[in-house]
NUPA-846137 format. One record per atom (N, C-alpha, C): x, y, z. Coordinates in steps of 0.2 Angstrom, whole numbers, plus 2048, in hexadecimal, padded with zeros to 3 digits. Each point is the difference from the previous one (the first is absolute). Layout:
N
XYZ;...
END
This chain:
389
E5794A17B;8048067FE;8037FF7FA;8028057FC;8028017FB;8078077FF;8057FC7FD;805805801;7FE8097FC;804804802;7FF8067FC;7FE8007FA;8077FE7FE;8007FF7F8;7FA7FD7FC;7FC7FC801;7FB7FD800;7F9805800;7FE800807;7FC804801;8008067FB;8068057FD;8018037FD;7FF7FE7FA;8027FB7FC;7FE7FD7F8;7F7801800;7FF7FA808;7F78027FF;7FC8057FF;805806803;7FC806800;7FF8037F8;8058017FE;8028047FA;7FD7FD7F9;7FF7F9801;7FF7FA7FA;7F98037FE;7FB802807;7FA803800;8008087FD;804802800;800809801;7FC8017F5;7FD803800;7FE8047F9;801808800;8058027FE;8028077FF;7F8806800;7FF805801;7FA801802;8018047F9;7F98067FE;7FD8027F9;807806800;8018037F9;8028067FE;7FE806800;8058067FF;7FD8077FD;8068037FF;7FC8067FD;8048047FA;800806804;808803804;7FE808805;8068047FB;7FE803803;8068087FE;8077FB806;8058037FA;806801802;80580180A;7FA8067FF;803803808;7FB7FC804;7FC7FD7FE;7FD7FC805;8047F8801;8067FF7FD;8017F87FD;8057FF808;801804805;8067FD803;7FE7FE805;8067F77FF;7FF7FC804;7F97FC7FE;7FE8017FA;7FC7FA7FF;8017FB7FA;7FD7FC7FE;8037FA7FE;8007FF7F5;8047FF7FD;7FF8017FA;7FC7F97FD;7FA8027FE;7FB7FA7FB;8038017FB;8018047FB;8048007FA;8068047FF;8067FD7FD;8068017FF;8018067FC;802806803;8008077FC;8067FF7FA;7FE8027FA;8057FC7FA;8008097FE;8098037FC;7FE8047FD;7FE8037F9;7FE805801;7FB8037F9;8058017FB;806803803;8068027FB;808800802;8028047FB;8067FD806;803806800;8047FF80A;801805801;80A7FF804;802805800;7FE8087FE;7FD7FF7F8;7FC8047FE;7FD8007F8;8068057FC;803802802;8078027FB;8077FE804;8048037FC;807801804;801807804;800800805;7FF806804;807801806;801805801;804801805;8027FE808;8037FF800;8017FC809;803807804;8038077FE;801802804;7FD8077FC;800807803;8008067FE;8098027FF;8018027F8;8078007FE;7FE8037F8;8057FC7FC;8018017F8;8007FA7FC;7F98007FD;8037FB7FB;8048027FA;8037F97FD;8068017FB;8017FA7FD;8047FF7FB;8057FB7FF;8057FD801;8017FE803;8047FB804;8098017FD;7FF8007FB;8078017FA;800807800;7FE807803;8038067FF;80180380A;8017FA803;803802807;8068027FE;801804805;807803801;8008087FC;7FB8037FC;8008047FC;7FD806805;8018077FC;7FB805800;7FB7FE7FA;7F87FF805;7FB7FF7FB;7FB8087FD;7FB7FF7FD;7FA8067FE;7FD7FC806;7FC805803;7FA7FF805;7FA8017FB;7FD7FC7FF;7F98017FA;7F9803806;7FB8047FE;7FA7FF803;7FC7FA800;8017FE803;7F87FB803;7FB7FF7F8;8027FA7FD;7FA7FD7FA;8068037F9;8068027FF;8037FF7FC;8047FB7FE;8007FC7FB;8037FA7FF;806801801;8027F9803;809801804;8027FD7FB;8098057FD;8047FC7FC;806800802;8067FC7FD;805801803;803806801;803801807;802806802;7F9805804;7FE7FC802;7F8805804;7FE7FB806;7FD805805;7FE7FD806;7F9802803;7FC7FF801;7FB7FE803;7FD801807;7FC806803;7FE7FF808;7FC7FB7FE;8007FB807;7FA7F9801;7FF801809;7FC800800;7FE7FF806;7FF7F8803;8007FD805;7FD7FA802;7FB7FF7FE;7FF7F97FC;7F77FC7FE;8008057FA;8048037FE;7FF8047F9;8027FB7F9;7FC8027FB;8047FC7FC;8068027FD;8037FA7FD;8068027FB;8008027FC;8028067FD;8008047F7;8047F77FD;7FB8027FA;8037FB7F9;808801800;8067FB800;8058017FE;806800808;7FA7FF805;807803807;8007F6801;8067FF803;8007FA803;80380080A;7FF808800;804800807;7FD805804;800800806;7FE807803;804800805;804808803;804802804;7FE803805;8017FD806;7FD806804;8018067FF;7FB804804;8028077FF;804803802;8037FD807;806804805;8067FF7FC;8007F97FA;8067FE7FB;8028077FB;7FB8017FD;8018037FD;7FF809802;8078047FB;801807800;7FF8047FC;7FC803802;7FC8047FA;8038087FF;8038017FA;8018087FD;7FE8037FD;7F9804801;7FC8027FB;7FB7FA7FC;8008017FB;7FE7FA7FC;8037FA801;8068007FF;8057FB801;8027F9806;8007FB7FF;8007FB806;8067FD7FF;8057FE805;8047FC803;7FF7FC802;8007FC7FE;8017F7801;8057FA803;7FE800803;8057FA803;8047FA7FB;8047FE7FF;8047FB7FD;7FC7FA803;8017FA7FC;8007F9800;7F8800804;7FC8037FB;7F77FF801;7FF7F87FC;7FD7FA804;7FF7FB7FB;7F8801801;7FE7FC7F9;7FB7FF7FC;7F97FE809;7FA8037FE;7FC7FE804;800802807;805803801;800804806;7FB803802;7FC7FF809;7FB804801;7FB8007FB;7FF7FC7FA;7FA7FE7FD;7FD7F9804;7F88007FD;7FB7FC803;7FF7FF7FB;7FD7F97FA;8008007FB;7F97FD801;7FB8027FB;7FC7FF7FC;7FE7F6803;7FB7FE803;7FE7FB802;8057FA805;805805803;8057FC803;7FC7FE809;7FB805802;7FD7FD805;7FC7FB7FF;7FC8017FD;7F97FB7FA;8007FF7FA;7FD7FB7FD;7FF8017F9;7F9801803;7FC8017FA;7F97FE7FF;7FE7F9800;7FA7FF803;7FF7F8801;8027FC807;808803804;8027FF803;7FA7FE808;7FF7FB803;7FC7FF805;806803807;7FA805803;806805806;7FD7FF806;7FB7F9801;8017FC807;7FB7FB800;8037FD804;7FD7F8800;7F9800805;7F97FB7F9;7FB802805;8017FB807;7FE802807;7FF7FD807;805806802;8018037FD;806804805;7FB809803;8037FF807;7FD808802;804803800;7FE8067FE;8018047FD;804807804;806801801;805805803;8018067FE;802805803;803807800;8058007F8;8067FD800;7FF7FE7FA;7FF7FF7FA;7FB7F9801;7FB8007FB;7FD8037FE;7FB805804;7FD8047FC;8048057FE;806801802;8068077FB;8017FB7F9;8017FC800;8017FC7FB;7F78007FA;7FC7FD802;7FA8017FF;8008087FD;7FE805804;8008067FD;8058047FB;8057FF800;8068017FB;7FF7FB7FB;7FC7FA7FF;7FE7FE7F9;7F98047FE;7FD804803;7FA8037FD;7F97FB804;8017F9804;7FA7FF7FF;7FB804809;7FD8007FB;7FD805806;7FA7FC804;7FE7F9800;7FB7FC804;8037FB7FF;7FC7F9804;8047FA801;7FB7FC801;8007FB7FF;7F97F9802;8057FC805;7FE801807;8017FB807;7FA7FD800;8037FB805;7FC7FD805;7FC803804;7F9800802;7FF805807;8007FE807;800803804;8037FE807;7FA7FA804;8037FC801;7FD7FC804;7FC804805;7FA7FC802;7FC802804;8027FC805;801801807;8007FD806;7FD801806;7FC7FB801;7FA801806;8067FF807;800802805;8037FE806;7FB802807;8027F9804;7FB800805;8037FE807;7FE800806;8037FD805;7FC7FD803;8007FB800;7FB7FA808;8047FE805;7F9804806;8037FC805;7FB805806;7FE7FD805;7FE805806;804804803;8067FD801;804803804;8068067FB;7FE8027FB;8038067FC;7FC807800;804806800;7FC804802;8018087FB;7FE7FF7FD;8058087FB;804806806;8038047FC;804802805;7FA8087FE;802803807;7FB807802;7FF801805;8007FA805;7FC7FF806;8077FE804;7FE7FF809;8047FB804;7FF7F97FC;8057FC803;8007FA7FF;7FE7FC805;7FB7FB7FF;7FD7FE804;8037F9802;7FE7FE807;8037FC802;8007F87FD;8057FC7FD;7FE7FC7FD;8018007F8;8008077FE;7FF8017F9;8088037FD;8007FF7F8;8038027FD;8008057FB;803806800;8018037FA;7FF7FE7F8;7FD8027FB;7FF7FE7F9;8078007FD;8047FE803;8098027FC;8007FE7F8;7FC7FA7FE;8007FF7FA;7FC8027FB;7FE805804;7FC8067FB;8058037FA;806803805;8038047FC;8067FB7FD;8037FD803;8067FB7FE;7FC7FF7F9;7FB7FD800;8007FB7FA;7FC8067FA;7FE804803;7FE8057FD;8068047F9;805800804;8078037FD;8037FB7FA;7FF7FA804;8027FA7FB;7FB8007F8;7FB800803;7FC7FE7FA;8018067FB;7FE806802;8038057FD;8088007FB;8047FF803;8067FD800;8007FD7F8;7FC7FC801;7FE7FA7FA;7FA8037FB;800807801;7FB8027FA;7F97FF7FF;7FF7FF807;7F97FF802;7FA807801;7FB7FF801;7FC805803;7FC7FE805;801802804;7FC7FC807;7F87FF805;7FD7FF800;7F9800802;8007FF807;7FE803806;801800806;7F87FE802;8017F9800;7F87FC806;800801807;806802805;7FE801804;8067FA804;7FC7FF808;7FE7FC804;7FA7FC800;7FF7F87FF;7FD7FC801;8007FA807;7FC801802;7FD7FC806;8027F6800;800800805;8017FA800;7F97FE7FF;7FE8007FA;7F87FC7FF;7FF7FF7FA;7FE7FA800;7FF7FC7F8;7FC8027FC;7F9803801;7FD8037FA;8028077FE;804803805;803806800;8057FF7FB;8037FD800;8098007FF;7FC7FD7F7;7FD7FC7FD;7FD7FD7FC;7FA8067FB;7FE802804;7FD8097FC;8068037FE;806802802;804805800;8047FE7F9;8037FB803;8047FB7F8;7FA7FF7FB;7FA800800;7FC8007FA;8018067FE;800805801;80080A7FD;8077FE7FD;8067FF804;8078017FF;8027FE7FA;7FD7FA7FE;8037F97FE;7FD8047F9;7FE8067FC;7FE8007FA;8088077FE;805800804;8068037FE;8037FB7FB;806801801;8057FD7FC;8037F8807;802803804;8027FD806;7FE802804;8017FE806;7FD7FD808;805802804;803802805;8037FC806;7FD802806;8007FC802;8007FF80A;8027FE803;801802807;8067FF805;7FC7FE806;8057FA801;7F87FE804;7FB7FA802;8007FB803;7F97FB7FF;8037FA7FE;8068017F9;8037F87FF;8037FA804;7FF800807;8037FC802;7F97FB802;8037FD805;7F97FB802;7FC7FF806;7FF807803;7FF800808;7FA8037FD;7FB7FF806;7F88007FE;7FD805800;8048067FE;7FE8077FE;8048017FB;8017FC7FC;8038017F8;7FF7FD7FC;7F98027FC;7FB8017FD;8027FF7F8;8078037FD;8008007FB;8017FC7FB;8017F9802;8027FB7FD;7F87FB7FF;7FA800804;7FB8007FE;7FC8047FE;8008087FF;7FD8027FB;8018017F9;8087FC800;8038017F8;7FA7F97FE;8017FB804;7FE7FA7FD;7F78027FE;7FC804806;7FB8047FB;7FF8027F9;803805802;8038037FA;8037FC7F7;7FF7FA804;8027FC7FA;8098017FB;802802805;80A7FF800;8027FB7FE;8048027F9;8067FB801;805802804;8027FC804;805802805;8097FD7FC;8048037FF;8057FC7FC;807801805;7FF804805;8057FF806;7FC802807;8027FE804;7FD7FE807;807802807;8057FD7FD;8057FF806;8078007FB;804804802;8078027FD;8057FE805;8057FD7FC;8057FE807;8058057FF;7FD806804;805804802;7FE803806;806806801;800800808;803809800;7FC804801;7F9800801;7FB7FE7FA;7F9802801;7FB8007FA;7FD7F9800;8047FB803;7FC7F97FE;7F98007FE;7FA803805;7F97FE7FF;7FF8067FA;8018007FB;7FF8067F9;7FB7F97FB;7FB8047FE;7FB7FF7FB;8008027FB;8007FD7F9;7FE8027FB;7F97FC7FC;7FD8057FC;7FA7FD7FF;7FE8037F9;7FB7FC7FD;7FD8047FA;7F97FF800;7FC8027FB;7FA7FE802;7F97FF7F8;7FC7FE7FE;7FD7FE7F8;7FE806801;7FC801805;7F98087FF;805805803;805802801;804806803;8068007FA;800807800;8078007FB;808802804;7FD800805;806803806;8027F7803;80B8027FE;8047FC804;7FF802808;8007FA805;800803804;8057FD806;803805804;8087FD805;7FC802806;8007FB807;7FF7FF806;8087FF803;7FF808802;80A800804;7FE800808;8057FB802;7FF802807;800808804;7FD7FF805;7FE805803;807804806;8027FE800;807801805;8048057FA;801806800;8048047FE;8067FF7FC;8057FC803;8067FF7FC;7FC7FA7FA;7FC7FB802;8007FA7FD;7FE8027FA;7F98067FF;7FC8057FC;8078047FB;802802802;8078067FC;8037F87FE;8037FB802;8077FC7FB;7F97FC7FC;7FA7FE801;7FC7FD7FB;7FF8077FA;800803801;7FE8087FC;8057FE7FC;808800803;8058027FC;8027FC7FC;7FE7F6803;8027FA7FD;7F98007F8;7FD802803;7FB7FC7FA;7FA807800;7FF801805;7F98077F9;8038057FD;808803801;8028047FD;8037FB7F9;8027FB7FF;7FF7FD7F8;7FA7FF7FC;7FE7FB805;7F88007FD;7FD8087FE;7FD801802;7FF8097FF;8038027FB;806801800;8048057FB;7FF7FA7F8;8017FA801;7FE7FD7F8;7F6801800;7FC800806;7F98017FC;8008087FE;805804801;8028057FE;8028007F8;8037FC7FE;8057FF7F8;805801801;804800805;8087FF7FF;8017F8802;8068017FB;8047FB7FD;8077FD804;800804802;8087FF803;800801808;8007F7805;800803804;805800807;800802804;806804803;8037FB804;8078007FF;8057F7801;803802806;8017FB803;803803809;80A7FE7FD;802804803;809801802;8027FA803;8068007FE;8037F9803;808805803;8007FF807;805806803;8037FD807;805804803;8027FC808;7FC801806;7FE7FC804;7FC802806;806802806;7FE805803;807803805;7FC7FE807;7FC7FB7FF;7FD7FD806;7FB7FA802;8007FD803;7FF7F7802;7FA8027FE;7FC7FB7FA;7F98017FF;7FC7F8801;7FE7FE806;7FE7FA7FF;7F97FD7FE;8027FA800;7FA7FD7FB;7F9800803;7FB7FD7FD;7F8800802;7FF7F67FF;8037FD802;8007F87FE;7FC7FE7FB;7FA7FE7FC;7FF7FE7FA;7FD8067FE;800808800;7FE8047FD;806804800;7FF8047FA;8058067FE;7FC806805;807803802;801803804;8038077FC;7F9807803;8038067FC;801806806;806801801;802804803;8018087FD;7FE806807;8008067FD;8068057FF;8028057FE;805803801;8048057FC;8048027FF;8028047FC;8048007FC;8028017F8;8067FE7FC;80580A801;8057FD803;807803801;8058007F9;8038047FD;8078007FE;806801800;8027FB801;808801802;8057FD7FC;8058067FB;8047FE7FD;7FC7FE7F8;7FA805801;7FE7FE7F9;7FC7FA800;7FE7FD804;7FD7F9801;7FB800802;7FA7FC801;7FA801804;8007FB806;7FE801807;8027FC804;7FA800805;7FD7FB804;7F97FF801;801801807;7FC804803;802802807;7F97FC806;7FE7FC803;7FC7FE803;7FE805805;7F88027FF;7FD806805;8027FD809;800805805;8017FF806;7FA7FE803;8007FC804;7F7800804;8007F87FF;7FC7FE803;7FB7FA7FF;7FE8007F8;8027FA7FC;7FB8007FC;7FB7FA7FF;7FA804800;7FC7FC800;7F78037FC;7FC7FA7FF;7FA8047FE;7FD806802;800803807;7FB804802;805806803;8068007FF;805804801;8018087FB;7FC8047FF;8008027FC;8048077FF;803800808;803806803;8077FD7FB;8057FB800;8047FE7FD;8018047FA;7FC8017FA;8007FF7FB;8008087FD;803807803;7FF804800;8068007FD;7FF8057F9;8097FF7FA;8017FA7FC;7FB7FA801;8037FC7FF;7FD8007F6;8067FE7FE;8017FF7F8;8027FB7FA;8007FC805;8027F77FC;7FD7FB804;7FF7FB7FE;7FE7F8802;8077FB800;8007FC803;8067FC800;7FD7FA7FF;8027FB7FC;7FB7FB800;8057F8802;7FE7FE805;8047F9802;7FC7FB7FF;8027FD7FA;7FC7FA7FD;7FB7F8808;7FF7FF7FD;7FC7FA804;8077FB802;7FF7FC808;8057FB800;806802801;803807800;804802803;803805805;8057FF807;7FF800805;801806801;8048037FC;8028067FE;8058037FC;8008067FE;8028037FB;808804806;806800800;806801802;8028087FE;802807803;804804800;8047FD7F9;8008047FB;8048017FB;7FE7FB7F9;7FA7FF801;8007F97FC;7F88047FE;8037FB7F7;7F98077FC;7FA7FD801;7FB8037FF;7F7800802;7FC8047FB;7FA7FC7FD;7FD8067FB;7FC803806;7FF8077FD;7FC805801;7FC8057FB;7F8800804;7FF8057FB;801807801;8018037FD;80380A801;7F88037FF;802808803;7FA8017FC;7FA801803;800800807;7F77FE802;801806802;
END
């Protein structure tokens, strides 16, 4: 076995970002930027108004001014309608709201002590031109794209979405539609891991159910294996309907992790291969072990063979309850991050926790992590966790 951290470096060390392209704008959310949008100019491109009011001079507040029409050069003693995002006549350094100012006929009252740049936006104070207005691996949000579209650029060169094959082996798994039969299991990691990978910017391919049968299970990952990545839930272990570990070796796998010292997920696979260009991850089959391996390592993996750059740090906060250890394996326990006082505080789910306990795990929104070799972690004493699942 191999600690987390570990298993993780091995993974990533492998990972190659996948190909690019060039979409429209309104297509870009939530996916990944390959090239860093730089501005064409700079904006705002003039000095323009921050409210609907008067522009003016800054040194004729206090006065009754001339109200000019719209497009007459402002000089001292004259005032100006401006609307918001309008620009500023040559000569004004201020604008008054419009509720500020009283208007008599022609004539405008002014308020005393207007300073200079009042309610101006000046001419390149968001951007210059040249200016880089986001960093390439970053995906791409609600306000980036407001950002993005208020500089003019109207497409974008991302990364494209990983392709992800997913599969489940096993005799005793059975898709849901039907009674459940005696002995058997619902396909639970159908959709858990389905949300996950999505989650990570993925696009999904559904293989199915696979049989516990070796040339079966070994036809199915030859078609899958020409995605981006792989997973399946299922087979890793080493009881004599688990298959998967001899047809990687077929298949001619580097295999670069085998056994993780963690708890759950321990028996997780990672693999690569010379004639396949698909990473591939063997998660156990037991529902929770399937979701905390998803959340430990194929939602980073994934999200960097995706082009992101920055990946997601767990919290260091108080647990408000006993979380005990796993003895030489890190121990990840489920639950939910609480607020109290402003603070983030780890709450341990109620139930059994364990790998095949899946009932537990309903709400649940954090990871707790109690490191290896220790016995446990104590009421009020801080713990990293991850947020966010």
């Amino acid at each position: 076995m191999i600690g987390p951290a570990e298993a993780l470096a091995r993974m990533t060390v492998r990972v190659r970002p996948v190909t690019t392209e060039t979409i429209p704008l309104e297509q870009a959310g939530g996916r990944v930027l390959a090239i860093a949008p730089v501005a064409s100019q700079d904006f705002p491109t003039q000095d323009n108004s921050a409210m609907d009011g008067y522009a003016l001079r800054a040194a004729d507040a206090g006065q009754a001014l001339r109200l000019l029409a719209t497009g007459e050069p402002l000089v001292s003693g004259t005032a100006v309608r401006v609307w918001t995002g309008g620009g500023l006549p040559p000569g004004a350094d201020a604008v008054v709201p419009q509720e500020q100012g009283q208007r008599e006929g022609d004539r405008l009252v002014i308020p005393p002590a207007i300073q200079p740049g009042q309610f101006v936006r000046y001419r390149g104070e968001g951007c210059r031109s040249g200016t880089v207005l986001l960093e390439e691996g970053q995906r791409l949000g609600a306000a980036d794209l407001s950002l993005l579209a208020a500089t003019g650029i109207a497409e974008v060169t991302v990364y494209r979405r990983p392709v992800v094959g997913l599969l489940a082996s096993g005799n005793e798994v059975q898709p849901l539609g039907e009674p459940l039969r005696a002995g058997h299991v619902y396909d639970a990691n159908r959709y858990g891991l389905t949300d996950l990978l999505t989650q990570a910017g993925c696009d999904v391919q559904h293989w199915g159910i696979v049989p516990d049968d070796r040339p079966r299970l070994q036809e199915v990952l030859m078609q899958a294996l020409a995605a981006d990545a792989v997973v399946s839930t299922g087979g890793t272990a080493v009881g004599d309907s688990d298959w998967v570990g001899a047809v990687l070796a077929d298949l001619g796998a580097e295999i670069a992790v085998q056994s993780i010292a963690i708890k759950p997920g321990k028996p997780l696979i990672f693999a690569t291969f010379a004639q396949y260009p698909a990473l591939y991850f063997g998660v156990p089959g037991n529902p929770v072990s399937a979701l905390v391996s998803g959340w430990r390592f194929l939602q980073p993996v994934l999200r960097q063979l995706g082009g992101e750059t920055t990946p997601v740090q767990p919290w260091r906060c108080e647990t408000l309850d006993r979380l005990p250890g796993a003895g030489n394996r890190e121990n990840n326990l489920w639950g939910t991050l609480i607020w109290e006082q402003g603070e983030p505080r780890f709450r341990l789910a109620a139930g059994v926790q364990n790998s095949g306990n899946i009932w537990g795990m309903g709400g649940v929104t954090a990871l707790a992590v109690v490191p290896p070799h220790i016995e446990a972690i104590a009421p009020g004493e801080e713990v990293w966790v991850w947020p966010g699942l």
